[in-house]
C-alpha positions, -999 to +999 in steps of 0.1 A: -459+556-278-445+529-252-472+503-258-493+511-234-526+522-245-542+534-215-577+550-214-572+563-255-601+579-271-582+588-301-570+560-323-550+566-353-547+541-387-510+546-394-500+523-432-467+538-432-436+540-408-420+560-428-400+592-412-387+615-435-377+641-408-361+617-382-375+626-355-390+593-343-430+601-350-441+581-386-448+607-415-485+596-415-490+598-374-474+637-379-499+642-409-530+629-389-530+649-361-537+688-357-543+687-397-502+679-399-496+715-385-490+714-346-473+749-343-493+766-367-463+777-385-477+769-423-453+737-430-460+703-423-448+692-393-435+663-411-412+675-429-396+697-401-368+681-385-375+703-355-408+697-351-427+668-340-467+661-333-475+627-312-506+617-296-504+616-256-502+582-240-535+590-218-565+607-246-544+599-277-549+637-284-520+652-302-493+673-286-469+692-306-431+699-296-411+724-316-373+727-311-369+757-327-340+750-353-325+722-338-334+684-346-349+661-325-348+629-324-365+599-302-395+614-296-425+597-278-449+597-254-445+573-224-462+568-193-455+575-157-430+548-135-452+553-103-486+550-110-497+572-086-486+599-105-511+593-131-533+616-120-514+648-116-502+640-156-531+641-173-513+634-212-487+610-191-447+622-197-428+631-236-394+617-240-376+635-266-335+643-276-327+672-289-293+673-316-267+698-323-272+723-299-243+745-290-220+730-260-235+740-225-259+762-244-297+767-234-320+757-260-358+769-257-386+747-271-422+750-274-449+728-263-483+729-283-506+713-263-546+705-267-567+736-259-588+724-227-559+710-205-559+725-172-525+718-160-503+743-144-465+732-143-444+709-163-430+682-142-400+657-149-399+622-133-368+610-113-355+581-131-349+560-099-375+567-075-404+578-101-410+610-084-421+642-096-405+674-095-417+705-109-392+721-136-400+758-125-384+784-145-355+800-122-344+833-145-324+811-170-339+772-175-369+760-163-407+758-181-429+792-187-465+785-192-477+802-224-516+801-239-508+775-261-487+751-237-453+755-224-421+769-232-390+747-216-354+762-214-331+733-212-293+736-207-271+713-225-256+694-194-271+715-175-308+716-156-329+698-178-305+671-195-311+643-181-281+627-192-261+650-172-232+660-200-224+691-219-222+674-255-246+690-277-276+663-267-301+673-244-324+645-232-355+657-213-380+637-204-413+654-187-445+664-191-475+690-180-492+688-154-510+695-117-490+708-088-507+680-065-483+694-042-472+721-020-440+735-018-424+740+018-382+740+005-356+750+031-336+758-002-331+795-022-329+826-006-338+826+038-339+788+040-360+797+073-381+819+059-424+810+065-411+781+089-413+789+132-385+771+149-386+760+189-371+741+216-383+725+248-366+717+276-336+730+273-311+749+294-300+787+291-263+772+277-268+741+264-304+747+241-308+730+209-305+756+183-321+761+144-302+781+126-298+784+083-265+767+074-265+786+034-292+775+017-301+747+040-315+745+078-290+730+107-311+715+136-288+706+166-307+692+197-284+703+226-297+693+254-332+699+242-359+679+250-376+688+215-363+713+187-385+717+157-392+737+128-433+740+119-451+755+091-490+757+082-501+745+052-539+742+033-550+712+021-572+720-009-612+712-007-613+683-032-578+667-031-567+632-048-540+622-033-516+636+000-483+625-007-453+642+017-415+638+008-382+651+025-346+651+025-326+653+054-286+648+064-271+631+097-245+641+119-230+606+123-197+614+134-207+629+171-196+602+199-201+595+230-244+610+225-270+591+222-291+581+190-323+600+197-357+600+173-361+621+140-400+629+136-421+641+101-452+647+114-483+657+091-511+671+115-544+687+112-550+721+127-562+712+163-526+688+164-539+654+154-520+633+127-533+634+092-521+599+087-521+563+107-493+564+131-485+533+128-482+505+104-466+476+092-434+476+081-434+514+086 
């Protein structure tokens, strides 16, 4: 673990630090937890270089990761940068490396986690802003949510490395959890596709225009009063927390027009804003 014990229930008497296999848990801490067989495959976790059980940061409960011939190394259990993600990772985020997989290849490993966990994605953590993205399976990496846990396809360099290089290493931090969110991309496929687009305003010739520039949206005001994309959304009956993110480009090489606003808005069905509009510092 990272040191932080958070709300544990489990707590574990490890004498030992021993570890035979190398793959960062102690022998003892592998042997305690799920009887010392995670995956259910008849060996000791312990003494499989591919294999690795470690209590979650959150419960203390044990979650298994299997790498499925290759060794890993480095594995533990950490907790969330931004704290208010805690609550959409229920057994916090697993750091783990896996060794000597083949150059650029996808390597498939399997999550065991406790039976009574109702997540439904695994999520990884931006390293710089703390934010979480789901790591949806899209036809060739991605995670695939199986009875037991998760299975993660990870390409070496690829989606799913963090470190970015084609080397034989994969580093993937992440972990399973609750959408908390809901997903309104531009990207994939008709970028415009579930969102309404209008103008106001504008003249017959010189109308601000939304139109899909490949797999993202190109908004050009024109002589537009307003031009906007919209889409409805529903709010779940009991939820924690509302967070809203986007990304968005800038024309700034257009002279002689003039800076005008760029608006988010959140609003509740008869138009109102769903949060202050105004605040300090904001």
């Amino acid at each position: 673990a990272d040191g932080s014990m958070g709300s544990v229930s489990e707590l574990y008497r490890v004498q030992s630090s021993h570890d035979g296999d190398h793959d960062g848990v102690p022998e003892e801490l592998e042997r305690l937890a799920s009887d010392g067989d995670g995956n259910n495959d008849g060996i000791l976790d312990a003494i499989q270089a591919d294999v690795a059980t470690i209590p979650d940061t959150y419960s203390g409960r044990p979650t298994t990761i299997d790498a499925n011939g290759v060794a890993l190394n480095g594995v533990r259990s950490v907790t969330p940068m931004d704290a208010m993600s805690d609550h959409r990772l229920p057994l916090g985020l697993f750091e783990f490396e896996l060794h000597e997989v083949p150059l650029g290849g996808v390597q498939m490993v399997t999550v065991h986690l406790p039976n009574d966990q109702p997540v439904d994605g695994w999520y990884k953590e931006d390293p710089i802003t703390g934010r979480l993205s789901e790591f949806y399976f899209d036809g060739t990496t991605g995670a695939i949510q199986t009875q037991s846990g998760f299975t993660l396809y990870i390409q070496d360099g690829g989606r799913g490395d963090d470190d970015g290089i084609a080397n034989g290493v994969i580093f993937d931090p992440g972990g399973p959890g609750y959408a908390g969110s809901i997903s309104m991309s531009c990207a994939g496929g008709d970028p415009l596709d579930g969102w309404t687009a209008s103008q106001f305003g504008g003249t017959d010739t010189g109308r601000g225009t939304v139109v899909a520039d490949g797999p993202e949206v190109l908004v050009s005001e024109g002589d537009s009063l307003l031009v906007s994309i919209t889409r409805s959304i529903t709010v779940p009956d009991d939820p924690s927390w509302l967070m809203f993110g986007f990304e968005a480009l800038f024309d700034e090489t257009a002279n002689d027009r003039i800076n005008d606003a760029f608006e988010v808005a959140l609003l509740d069905q008869d138009g109102y804003s769903v949060v202050p509009l105004s605040k300090r510092s904001r």
